[in-house]
GULUM-337946 format. One record per residue (C-alpha): z, x, y; residue in one letter. Coordinates in steps of 0.1 Angstrom, whole numbers, always signed. Last residue first. Layout:
N
+-------+-------+-------+-------+
:    pz :    px :    py : vexpa :
+-------+-------+-------+-------+
:     Z :     X :     Y :     A :
...
+-------+-------+-------+-------+
This chain:
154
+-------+-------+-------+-------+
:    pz :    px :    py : vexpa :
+-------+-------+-------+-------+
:  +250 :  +134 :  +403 :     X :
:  +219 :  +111 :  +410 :     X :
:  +214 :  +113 :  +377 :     X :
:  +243 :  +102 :  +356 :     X :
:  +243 :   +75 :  +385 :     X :
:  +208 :   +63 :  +376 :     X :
:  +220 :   +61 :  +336 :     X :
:  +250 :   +50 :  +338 :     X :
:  +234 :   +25 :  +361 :     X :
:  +202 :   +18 :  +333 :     X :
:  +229 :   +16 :  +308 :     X :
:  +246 :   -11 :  +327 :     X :
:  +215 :   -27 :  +330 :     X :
:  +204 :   -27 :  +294 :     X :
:  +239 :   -41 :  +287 :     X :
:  +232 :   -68 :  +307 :     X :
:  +200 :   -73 :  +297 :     X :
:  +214 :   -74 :  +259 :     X :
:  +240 :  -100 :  +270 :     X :
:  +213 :  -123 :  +287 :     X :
:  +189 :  -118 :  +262 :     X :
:  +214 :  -133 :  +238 :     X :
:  +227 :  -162 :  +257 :     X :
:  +192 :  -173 :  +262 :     X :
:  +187 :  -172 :  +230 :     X :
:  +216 :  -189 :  +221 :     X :
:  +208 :  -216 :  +245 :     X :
:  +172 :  -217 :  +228 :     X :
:  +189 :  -218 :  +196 :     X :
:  +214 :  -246 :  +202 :     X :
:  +182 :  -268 :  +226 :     X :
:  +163 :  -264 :  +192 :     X :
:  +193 :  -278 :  +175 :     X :
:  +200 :  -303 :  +191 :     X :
:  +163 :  -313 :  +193 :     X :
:  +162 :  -317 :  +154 :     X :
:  +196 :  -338 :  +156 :     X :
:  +182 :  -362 :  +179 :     X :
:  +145 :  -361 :  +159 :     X :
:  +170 :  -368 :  +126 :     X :
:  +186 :  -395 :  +144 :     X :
:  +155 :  -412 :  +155 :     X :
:  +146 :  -410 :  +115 :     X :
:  +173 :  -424 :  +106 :     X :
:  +177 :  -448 :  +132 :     X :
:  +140 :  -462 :  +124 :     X :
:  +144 :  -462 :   +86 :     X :
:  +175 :  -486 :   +92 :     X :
:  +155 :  -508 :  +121 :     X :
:  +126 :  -510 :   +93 :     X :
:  +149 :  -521 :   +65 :     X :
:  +169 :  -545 :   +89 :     X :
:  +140 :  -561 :   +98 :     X :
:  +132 :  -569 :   +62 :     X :
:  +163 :  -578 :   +53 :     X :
:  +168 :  -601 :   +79 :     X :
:  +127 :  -617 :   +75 :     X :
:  +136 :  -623 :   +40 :     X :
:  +165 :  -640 :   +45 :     X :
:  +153 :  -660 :   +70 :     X :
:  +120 :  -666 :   +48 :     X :
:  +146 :  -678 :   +16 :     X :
:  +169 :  -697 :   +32 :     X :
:  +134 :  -720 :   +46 :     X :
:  +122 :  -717 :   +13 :     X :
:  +155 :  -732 :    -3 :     X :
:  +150 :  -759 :   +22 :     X :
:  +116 :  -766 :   +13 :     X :
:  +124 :  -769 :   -26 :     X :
:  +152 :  -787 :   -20 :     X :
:  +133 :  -812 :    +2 :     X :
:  +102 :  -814 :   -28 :     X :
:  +130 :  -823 :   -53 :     X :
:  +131 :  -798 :   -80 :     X :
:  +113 :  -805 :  -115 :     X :
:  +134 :  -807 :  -145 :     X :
:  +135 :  -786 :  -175 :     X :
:  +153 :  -800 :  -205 :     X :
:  +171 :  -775 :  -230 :     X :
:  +183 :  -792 :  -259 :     X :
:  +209 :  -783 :  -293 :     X :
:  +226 :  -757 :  -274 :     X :
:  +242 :  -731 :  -299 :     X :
:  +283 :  -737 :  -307 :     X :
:  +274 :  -755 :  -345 :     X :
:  +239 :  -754 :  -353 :     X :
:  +213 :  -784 :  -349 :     X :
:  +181 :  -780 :  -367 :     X :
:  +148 :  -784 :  -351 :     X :
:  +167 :  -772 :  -321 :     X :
:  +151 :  -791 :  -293 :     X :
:  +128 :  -782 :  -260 :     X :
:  +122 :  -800 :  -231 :     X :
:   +94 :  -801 :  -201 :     X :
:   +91 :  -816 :  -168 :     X :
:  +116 :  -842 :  -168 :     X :
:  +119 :  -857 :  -134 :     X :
:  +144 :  -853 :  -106 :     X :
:  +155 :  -884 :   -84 :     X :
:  +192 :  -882 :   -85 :     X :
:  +197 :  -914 :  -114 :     X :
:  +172 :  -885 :  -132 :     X :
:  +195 :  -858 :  -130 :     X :
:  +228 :  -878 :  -139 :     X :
:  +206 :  -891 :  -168 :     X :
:  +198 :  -860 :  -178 :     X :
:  +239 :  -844 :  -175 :     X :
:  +249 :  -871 :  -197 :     X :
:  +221 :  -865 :  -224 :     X :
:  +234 :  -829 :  -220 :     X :
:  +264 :  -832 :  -230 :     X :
:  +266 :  -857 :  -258 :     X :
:  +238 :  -834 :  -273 :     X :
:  +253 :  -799 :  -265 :     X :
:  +241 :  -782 :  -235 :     X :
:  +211 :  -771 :  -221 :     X :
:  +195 :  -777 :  -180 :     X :
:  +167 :  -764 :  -168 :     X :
:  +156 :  -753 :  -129 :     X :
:  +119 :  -761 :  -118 :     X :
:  +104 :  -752 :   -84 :     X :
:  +113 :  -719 :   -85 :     X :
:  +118 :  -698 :   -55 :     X :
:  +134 :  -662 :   -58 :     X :
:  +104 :  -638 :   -68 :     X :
:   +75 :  -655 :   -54 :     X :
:  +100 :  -662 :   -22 :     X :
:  +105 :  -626 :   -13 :     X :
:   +67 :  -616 :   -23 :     X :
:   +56 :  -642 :    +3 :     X :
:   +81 :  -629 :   +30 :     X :
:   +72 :  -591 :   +26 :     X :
:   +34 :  -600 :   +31 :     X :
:   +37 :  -619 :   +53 :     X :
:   +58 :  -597 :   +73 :     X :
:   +45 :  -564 :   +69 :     X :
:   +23 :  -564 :  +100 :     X :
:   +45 :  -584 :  +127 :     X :
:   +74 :  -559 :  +112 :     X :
:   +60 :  -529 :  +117 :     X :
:   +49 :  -544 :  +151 :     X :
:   +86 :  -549 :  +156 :     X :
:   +98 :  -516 :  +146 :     X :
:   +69 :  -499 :  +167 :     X :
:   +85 :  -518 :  +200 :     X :
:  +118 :  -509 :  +190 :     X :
:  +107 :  -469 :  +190 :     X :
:   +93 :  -471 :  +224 :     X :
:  +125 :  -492 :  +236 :     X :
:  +149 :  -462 :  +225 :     X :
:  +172 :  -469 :  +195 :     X :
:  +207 :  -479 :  +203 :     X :
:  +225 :  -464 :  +173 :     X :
:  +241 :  -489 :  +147 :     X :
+-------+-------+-------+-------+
């Protein structure tokens, strides 16, 4: 991770004070339910509802086979979360949400602080060269120029 300059951190994090709603609402649209369902076989699954319901869920929909075939589910139940496990999960969720996020914008940041790095590398290269250049050409120059003069002066 490079260190990125303070100007640049600063526009990461009001990036971030700006997309953050946003981001974190969309996050937890697509990963929080506040159902789950359960489907099994009949001896199965009548177990596993009243182990749901002993814990506090309630039914909110169900669904049957009208006919019962041989190695499909014959119920699905959907049950309602618990209001705390629902929270919690959001909780997870917004952390998470706010990590990636801020690591998305601190990414795109490096990148493109290392791209202006390299940019100015290379500019600061070809100047240098340049410079280099002219430098070997005007010595040259002058050492035609003394030819020159002393080609004369004889």
């Amino acid at each position: 991770m490079t260190k990125l300059p303070a100007a640049l951190m600063r526009e990461v994090k009001a990036e971030f004070k700006a997309q953050r709603e946003s981001y974190i609402s969309g996050h937890i649209e697509a990963h929080l339910s506040d159902v789950f369902s359960i489907s099994d076989f009949y001896p199965v699954i009548l177990t596993k509802l009243q182990t749901a319901i002993l814990d506090g869920y309630t039914v909110a929909d169900f669904d049957r086979q009208p006919f019962y075939n041989a190695g499909e589910p014959a119920i699905r139940i959907v049950l309602n979360r618990k209001q705390g496990e629902i929270e919690a999960d959001r909780a997870t969720l917004t952390a998470e949400a706010e990590a990636q996020l801020m690591a998305s914008l601190t990414a795109q940041a490096e990148e493109y602080y290392a791209q202006a790095v390299a940019e100015e590398e290379r500019r600061q290269r070809a100047e240098a060269a340049a410079q280099a250049a002219a430098a070997a050409e005007a010595q040259t120059f002058a050492s035609r120029l003394r030819v020159a003069l002393s080609d004369s002066a004889k």
